[in-house]
C-alpha positions as CSV (number, residue, x, y, z in Angstrom):
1,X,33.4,122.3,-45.7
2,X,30.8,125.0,-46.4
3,X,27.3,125.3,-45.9
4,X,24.6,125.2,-49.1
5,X,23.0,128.1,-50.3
6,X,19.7,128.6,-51.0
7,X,18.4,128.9,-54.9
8,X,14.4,129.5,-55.5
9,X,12.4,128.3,-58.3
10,X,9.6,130.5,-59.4
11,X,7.0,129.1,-61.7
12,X,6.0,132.0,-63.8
13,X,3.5,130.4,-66.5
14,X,5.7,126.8,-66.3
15,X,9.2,128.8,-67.3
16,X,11.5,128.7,-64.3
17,X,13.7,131.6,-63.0
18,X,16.2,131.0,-60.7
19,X,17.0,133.5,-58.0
20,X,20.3,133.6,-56.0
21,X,19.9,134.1,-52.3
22,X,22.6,134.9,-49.5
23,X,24.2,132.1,-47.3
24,X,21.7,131.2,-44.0
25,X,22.1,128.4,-41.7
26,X,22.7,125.4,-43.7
27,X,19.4,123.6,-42.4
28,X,16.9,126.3,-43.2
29,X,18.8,126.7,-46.5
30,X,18.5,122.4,-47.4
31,X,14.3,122.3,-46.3
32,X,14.3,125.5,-48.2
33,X,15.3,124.5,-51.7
34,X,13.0,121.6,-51.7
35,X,9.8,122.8,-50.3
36,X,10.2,125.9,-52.5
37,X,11.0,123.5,-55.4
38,X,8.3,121.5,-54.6
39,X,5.7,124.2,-53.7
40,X,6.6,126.7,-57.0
41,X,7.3,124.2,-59.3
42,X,4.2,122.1,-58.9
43,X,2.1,123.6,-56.3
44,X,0.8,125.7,-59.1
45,X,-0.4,122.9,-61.1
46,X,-0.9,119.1,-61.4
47,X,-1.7,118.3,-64.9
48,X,-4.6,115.7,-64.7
49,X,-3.9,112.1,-66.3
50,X,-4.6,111.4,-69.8
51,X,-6.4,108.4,-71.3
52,X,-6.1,107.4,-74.6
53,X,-9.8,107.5,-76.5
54,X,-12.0,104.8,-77.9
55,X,-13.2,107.5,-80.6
56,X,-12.0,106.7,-84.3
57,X,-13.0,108.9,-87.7
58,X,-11.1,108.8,-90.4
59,X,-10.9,111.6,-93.2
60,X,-9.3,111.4,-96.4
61,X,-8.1,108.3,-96.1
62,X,-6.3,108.9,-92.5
63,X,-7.3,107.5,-89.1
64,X,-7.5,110.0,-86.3
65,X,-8.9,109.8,-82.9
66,X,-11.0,112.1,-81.7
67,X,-9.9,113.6,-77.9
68,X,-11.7,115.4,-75.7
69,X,-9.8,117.9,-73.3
70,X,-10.5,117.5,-69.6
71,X,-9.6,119.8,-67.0
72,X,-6.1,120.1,-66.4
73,X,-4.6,118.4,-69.0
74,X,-2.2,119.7,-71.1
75,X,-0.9,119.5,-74.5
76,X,2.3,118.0,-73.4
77,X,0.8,114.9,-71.6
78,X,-1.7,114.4,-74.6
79,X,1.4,113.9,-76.5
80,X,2.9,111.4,-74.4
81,X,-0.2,109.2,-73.8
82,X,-0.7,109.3,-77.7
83,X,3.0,108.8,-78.2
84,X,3.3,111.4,-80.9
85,X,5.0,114.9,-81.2
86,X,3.6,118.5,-79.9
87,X,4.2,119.6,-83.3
88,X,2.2,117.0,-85.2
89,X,-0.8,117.7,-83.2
90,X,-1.0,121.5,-83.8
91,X,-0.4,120.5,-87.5
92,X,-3.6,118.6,-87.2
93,X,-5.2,120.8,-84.9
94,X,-4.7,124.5,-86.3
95,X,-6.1,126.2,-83.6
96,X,-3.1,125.4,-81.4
97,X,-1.4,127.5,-83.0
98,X,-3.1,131.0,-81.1
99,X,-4.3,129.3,-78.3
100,X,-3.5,126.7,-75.7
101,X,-5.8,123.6,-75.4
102,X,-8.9,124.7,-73.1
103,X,-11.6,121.9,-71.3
104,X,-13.9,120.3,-73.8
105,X,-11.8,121.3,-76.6
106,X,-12.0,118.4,-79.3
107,X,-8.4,117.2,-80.8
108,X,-7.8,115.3,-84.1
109,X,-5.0,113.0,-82.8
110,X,-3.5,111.2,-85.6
111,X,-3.6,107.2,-85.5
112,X,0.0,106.3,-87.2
113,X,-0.5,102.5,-86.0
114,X,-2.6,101.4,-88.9
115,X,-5.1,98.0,-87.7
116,X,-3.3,98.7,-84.5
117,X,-5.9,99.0,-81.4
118,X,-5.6,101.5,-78.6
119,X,-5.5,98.0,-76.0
120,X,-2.9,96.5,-77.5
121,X,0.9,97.2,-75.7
122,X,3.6,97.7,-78.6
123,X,6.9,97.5,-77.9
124,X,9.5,100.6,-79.4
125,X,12.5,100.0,-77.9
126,X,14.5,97.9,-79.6
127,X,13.8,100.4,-82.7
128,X,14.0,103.7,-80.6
129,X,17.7,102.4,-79.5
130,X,19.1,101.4,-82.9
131,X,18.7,104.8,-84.1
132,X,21.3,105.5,-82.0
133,X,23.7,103.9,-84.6
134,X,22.3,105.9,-88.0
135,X,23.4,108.6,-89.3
136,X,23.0,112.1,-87.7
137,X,19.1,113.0,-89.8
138,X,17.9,115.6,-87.6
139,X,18.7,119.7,-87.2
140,X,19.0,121.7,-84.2
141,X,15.8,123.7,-83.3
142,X,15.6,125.7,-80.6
143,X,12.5,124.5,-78.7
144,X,11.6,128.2,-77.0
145,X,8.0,127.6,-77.0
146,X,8.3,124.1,-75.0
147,X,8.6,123.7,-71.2
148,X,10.8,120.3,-70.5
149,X,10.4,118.6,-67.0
150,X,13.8,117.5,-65.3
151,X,14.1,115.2,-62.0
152,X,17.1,115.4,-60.1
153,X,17.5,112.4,-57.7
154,X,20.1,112.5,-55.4
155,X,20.6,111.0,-51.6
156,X,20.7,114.6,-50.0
157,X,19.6,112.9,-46.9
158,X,17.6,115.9,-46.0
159,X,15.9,114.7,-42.5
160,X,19.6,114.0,-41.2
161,X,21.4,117.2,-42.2
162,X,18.2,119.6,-41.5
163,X,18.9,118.7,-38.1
164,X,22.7,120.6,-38.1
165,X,23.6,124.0,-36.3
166,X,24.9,126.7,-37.8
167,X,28.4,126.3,-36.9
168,X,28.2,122.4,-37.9
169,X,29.1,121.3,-41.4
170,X,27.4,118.6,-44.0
171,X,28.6,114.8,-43.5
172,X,31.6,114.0,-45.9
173,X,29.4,111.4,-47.5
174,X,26.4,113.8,-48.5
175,X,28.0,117.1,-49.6
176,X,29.9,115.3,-52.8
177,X,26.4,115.5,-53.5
178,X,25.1,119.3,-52.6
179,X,28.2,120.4,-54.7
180,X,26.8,118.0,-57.7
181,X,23.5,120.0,-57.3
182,X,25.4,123.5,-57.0
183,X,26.8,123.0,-60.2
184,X,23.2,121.7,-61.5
185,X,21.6,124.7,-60.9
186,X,24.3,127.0,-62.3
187,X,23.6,125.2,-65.7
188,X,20.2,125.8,-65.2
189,X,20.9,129.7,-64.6
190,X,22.9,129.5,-68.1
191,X,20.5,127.6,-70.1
192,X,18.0,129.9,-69.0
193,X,19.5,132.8,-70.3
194,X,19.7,131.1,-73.7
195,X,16.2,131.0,-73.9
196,X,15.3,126.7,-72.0
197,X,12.0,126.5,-70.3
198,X,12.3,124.3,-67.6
199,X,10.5,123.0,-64.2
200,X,13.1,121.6,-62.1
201,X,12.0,119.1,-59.3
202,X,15.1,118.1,-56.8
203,X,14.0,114.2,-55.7
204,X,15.9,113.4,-52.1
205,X,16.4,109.3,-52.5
206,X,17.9,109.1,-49.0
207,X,19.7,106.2,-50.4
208,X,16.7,104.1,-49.6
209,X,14.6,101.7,-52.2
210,X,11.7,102.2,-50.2
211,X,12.0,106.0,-51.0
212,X,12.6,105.3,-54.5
213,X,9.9,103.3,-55.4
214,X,7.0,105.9,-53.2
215,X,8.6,108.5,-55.3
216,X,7.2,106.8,-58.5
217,X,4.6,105.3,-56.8
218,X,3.6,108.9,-56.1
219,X,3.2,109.4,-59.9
220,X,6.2,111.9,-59.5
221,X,8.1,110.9,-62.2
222,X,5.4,110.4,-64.8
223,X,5.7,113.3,-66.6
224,X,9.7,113.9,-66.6
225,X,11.0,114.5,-70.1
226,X,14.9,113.8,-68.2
227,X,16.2,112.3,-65.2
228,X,19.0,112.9,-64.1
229,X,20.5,110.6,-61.1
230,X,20.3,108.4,-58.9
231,X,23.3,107.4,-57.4
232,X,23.8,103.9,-55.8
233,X,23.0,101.0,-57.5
234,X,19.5,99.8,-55.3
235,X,18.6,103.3,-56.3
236,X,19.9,102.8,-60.1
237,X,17.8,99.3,-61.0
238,X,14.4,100.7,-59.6
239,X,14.3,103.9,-61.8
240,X,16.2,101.9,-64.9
241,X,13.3,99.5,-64.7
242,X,11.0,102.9,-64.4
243,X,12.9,104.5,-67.0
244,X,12.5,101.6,-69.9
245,X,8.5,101.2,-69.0
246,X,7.6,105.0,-69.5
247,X,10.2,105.4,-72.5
248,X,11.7,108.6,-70.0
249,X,15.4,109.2,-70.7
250,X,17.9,108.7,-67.8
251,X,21.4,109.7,-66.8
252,X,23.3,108.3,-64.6
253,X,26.3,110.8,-63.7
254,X,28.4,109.3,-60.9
255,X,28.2,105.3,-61.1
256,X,30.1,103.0,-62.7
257,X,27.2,100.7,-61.8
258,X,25.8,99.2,-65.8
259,X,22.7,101.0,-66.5
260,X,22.4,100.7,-70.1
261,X,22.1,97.0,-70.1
262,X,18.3,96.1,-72.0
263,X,17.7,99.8,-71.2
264,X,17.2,101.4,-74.7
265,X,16.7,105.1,-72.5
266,X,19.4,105.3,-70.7
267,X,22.7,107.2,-70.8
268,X,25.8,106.1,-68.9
269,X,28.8,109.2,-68.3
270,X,30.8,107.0,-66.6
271,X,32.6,103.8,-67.2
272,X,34.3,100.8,-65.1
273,X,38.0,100.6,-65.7
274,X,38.5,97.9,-68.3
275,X,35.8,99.6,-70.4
276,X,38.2,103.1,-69.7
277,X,41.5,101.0,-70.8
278,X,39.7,100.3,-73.8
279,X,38.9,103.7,-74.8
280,X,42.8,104.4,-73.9
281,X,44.4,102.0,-76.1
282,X,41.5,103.0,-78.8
283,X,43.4,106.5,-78.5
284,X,47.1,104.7,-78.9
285,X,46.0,102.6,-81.5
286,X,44.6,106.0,-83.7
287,X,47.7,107.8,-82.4
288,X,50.8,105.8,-83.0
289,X,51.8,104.2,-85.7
290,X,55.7,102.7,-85.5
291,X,58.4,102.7,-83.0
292,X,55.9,102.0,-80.0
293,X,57.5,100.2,-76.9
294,X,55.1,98.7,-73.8
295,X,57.1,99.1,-70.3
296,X,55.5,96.8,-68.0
297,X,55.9,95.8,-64.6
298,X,58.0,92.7,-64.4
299,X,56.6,91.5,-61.4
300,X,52.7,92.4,-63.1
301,X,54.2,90.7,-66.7
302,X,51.7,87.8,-66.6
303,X,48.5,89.9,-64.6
304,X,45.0,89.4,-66.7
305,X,44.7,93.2,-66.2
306,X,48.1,93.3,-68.5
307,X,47.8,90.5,-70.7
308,X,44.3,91.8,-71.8
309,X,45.8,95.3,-72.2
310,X,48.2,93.7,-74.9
311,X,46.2,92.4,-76.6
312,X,43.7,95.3,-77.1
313,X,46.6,97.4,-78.1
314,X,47.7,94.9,-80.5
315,X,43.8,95.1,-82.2
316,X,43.7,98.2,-82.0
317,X,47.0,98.9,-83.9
318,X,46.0,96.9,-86.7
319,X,42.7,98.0,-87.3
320,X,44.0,101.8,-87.3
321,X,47.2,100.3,-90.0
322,X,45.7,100.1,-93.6
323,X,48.3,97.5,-93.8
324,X,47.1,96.0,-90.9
325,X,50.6,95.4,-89.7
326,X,50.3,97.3,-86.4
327,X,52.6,96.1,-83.6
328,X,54.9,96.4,-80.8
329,X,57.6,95.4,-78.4
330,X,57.4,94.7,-75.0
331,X,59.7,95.3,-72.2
332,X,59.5,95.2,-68.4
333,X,61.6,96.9,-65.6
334,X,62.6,95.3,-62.4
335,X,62.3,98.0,-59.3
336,X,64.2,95.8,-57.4
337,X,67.1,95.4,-59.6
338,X,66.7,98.7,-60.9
339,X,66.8,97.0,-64.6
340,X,64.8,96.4,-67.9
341,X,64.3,92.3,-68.9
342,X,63.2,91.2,-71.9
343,X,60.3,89.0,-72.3
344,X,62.8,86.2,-72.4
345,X,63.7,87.6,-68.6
346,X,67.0,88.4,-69.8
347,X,68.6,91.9,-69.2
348,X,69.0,94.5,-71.8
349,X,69.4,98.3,-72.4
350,X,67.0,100.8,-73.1
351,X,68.2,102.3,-75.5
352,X,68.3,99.1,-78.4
353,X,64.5,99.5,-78.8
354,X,65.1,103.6,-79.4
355,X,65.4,105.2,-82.4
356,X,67.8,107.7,-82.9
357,X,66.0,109.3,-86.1
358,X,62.4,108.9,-85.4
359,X,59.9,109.2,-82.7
360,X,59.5,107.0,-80.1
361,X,56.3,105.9,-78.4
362,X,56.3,104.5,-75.3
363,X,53.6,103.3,-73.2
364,X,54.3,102.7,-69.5
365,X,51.3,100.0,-68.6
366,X,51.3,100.3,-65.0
367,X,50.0,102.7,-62.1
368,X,52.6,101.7,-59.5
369,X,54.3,104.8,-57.8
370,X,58.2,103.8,-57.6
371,X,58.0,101.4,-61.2
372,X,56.4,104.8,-62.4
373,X,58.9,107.3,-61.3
374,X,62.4,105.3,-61.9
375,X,61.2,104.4,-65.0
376,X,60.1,108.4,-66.1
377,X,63.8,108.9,-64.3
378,X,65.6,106.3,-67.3
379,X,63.2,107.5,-70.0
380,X,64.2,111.4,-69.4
381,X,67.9,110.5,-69.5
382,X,67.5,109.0,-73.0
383,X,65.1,111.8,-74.1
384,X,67.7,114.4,-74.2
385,X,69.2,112.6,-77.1
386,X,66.5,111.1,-79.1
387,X,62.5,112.2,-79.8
388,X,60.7,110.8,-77.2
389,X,56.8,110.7,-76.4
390,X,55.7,108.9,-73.0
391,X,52.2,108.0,-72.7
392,X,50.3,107.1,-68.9
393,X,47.3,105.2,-68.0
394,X,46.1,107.2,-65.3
395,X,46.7,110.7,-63.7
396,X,50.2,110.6,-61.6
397,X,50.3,112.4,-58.0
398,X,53.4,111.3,-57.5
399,X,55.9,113.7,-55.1
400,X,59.1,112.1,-56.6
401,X,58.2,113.1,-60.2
402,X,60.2,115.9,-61.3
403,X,57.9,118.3,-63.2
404,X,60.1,119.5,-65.8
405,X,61.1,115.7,-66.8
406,X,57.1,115.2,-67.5
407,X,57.6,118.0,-70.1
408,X,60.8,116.9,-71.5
409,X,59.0,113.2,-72.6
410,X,56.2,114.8,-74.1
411,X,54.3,113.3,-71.0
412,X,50.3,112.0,-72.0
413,X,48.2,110.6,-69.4
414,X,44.7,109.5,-69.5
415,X,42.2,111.0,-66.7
416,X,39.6,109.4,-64.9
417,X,36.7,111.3,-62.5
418,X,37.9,109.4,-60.0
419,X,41.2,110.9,-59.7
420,X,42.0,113.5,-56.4
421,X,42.4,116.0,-59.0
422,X,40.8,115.3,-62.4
423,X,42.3,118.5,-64.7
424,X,40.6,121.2,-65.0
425,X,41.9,124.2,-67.3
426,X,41.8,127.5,-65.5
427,X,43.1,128.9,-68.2
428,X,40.0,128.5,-70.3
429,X,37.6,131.8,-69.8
430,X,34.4,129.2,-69.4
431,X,36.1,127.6,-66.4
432,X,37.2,130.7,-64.8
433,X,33.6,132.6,-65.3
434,X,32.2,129.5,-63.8
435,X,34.6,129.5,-60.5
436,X,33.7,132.8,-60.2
437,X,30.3,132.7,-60.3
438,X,30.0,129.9,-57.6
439,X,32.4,131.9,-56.0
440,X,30.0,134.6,-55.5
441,X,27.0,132.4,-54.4
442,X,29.0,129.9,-51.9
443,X,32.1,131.8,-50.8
444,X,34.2,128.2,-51.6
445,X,36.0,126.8,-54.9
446,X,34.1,124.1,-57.0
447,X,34.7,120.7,-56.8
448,X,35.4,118.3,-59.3
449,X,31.3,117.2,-58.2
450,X,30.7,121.0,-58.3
451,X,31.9,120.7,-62.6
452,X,30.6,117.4,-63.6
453,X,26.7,118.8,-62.3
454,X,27.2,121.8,-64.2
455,X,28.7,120.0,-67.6
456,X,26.1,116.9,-67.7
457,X,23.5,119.2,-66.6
458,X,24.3,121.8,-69.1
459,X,25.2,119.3,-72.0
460,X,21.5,117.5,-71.7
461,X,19.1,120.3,-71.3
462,X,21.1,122.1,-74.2
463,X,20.3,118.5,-76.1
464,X,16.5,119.1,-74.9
465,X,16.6,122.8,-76.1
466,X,18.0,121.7,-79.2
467,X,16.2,118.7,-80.2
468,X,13.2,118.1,-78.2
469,X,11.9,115.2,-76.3
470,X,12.9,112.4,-78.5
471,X,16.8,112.0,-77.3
472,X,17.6,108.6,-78.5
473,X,16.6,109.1,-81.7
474,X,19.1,111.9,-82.1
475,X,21.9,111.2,-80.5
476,X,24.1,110.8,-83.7
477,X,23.8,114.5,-84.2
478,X,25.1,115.6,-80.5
479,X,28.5,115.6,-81.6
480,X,27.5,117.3,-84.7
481,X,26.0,119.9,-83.7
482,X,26.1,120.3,-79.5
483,X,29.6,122.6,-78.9
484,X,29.5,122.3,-75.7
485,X,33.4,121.9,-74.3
486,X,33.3,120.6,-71.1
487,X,35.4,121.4,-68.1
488,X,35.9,118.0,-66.3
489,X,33.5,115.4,-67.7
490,X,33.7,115.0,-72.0
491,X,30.7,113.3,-73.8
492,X,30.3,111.2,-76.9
493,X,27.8,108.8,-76.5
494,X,27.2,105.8,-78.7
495,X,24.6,102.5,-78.5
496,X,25.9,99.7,-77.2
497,X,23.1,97.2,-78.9
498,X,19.7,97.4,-80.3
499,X,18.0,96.8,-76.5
500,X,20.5,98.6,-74.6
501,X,21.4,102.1,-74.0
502,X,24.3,104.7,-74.8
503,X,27.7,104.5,-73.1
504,X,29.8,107.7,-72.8
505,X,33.0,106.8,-75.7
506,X,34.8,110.1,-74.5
507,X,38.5,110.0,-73.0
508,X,40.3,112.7,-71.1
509,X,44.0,113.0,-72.3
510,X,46.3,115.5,-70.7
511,X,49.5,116.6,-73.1
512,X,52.7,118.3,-71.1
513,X,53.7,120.5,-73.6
514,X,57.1,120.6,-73.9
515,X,57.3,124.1,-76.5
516,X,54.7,126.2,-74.0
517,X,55.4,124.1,-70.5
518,X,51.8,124.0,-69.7
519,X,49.1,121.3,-69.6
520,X,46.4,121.0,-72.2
521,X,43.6,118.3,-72.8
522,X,44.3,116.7,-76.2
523,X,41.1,116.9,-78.4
């Protein structure tokens, strides 16, 4: 393993710049991004707190309160204690629009809660999360004149690893996580060049509750527009709970761990397994249409895990059929007599459920290594005669597989983060500009941690750039209008129910294409 470089933050009028600095001892280089973080980020400035006025005056008809700037308050956290836009306000208050707000300035705040009282707590969520399911209503803008606040909160475990040598290395466990944040701040570097403000504050959870909750105790968070992180789950309920109560949108990028759950803020990239089958057999259901066949396991034939995986498939197919006819047969193949039963647990052959004239789907429902490869073995021999098209659950590493047979049966697989290698295409220009540029500023490859920081860190300050500060209210137009293609982790978010938050609906499919003999990621 490598040691981290060293990136610096410069506040220049609250818009970041990020400059690239040469490799130094990795402990000098870990204390150094934070204080320097810490110290030019928000050294320079600590926005005073902003309470909501008693003073009411209504004119033509409208109510507005009347707010007087203090020193050190800015525009930005007017708008979040009065819960309304930036824009609105300089509509109301035309003088913002030469001029930033100044102590003792005078704002018109506009009072859209009609017989509503400034005391009284009303609760948004529930409405802020159902827009999730409308239709897209907003256009991209790009927000050049805002500065957006993103926290970072991973368990960098600074005090241990500040303590290393130069010739030691970071602990397995904690440099998944300094590659996470190399790739954050290379998507910084990009969306800076496309015009993002952005103060960037790196939070160090240690993996510890305790740090967690002095962290918002602190007041550190209040005036985040994103976070992005933490990691484990003790870390994961505190700043959910934070998250909901300040209306700040989260992201978790790693865990598996259910985050959106009454959370109308948060946004899950990750999801656990049955919830991934699901989105497979979605895909199957959307993709085939006759002549499918299910290979499973005979000694898994009566698993949950398999049973339930039938009978998604079997929804799925008929809610994709107009006719809603969908179906399928089912098969399963003995690796210890080397031969395929019938659900009645009699032997057959193959090739009676094939087609000779049409194409023939075939699912193989199970993960396990020698099932998997003599099975790929009996389908290859048939696919020389008939039009064959094999689709996985998961990524195969499996020595025994012969490459060329995963072309010849039209091989798909599904891809999970989790695998040793998730696929990465380095024939795609984006990927290789971004190897090389970490290249240059680590002397070491990416890891698969190094492109999911850069792609959920690129993919959600692009949706701040674009959109502003209210996210869940536009989510419906990401996919619209967000081309951003990944380069390990795909996103389509979606609300799960009117109190929760969004769940990440994108798959990863890998196609062997037999006509080019490469591997491609099937839109």
């Amino acid at each position: 393993m490598s040691n981290f470089v060293a990136f610096k933050l410069v506040t220049v009028n609250l818009i970041a710049k990020v400059l690239i600095f040469p490799r130094q001892k990795p402990a000098l280089n870990l204390l150094f991004i934070l204080l320097t973080i810490s110290l030019n980020c928000f050294g320079q400035f600590q926005p005073t707190p902003v309470t909501r006025s008693n003073n009411h005056i209504s004119i033509g008809g409208k109510n507005f309160y009347q707010h007087e700037v203090l020193k050190g308050q800015t525009l930005y956290g007017i708008s979040k204690t009065y819960e309304i836009s930036e824009e609105e306000i300089k509509k109301n208050n035309p003088d913002l629009n030469t001029r930033s707000v100044f102590p003792g300035m005078v704002l018109r705040i506009p009072d859209s809660k009609t017989g509503i009282k400034s005391v009284q707590t009303v609760k948004i969520q529930e409405e802020v999360a159902e827009k999730g399911d409308q239709p897209c209503k907003a256009k991209p803008v790009p927000h050049e004149n805002d500065n957006f606040r993103l926290a970072v909160m991973l368990p960098l475990n600074i005090d241990q690893n500040d303590s290393l040598n130069y010739s030691d290395t970071l602990k397995a466990d904690h440099f998944r996580f300094y590659e996470f944040l190399e790739g954050v701040y290379l998507a910084i570097d990009s969306m800076l060049q496309e015009g993002l403000s952005v103060t960037l504050e790196i939070f160090d959870t240690e993996r510890n509750a305790e740090t967690i909750k002095r962290i918002i105790s602190d007041g550190k968070l209040d005036e985040a527009d994103l976070i992005i992180g933490p990691v484990f789950p003790n870390e994961i309920e505190i700043i959910s709970a934070f998250s909901k109560s300040r209306h700040i949108p989260m992201v978790s990028p790693l865990s598996t761990f259910d985050v959106v759950k009454e959370n109308p803020y948060a946004f899950q990239v990750r999801n656990k397994l049955p919830r991934q089958i699901e989105l497979a057999t979605d895909y199957l259901g959307s993709k085939f249409t006759q002549n499918i066949i299910v290979i499973g396991r005979y000694a898994e034939r009566k698993s949950p895990e398999f049973t339930r995986f039938q009978t998604n498939l079997s929804t799925q197919l008929k809610e994709h059929d107009p006719a809603k006819k969908g179906t399928f047969k089912t098969i399963y193949f003995s690796e210890s007599s080397r031969s395929f039963i019938t659900q009645d647990s009699a032997s057959s052959s193959f090739d009676r459920y094939l087609s000779a004239t049409l194409p023939n789907y075939i699912i193989l429902a199970s993960e396990n290594e020698v099932f998997t490869t003599e099975v790929v073995n009996e389908v290859h021999k048939e696919s020389l005669l008939r039009n064959i098209h094999v689709f996985g659950l998961n990524q195969w590493v499996f020595t025994d597989l012969d490459l060329g047979n995963l072309y010849d049966i039209n091989l798909e697989l599904y891809s999970d983060f989790e695998d040793e290698n998730p696929f990465v295409d380095f024939a795609d220009p984006e990927v290789l500009k971004f190897c090389r540029k970490y290249k240059e500023n680590w002397n070491i490859e990416p890891s698969k941690y190094s492109f999911q920081g850069f792609d959920i860190t690129y993919y959600f300050t692009k949706v701040l750039f674009q959109f502003g500060r209210n996210l869940t209210a536009t989510v419906p137009c990401w996919q619209e209008y967000i081309n951003h293609q990944p380069m390990i982790t795909p996103m389509k978010f979606k609300s799960i129910g009117s109190s929760n938050g969004f769940t990440n609906q994108a798959l990863t499919v890998i196609r062997f294409q037999k006509d080019e003999l490469i591997r491609r990621k099937v839109d």
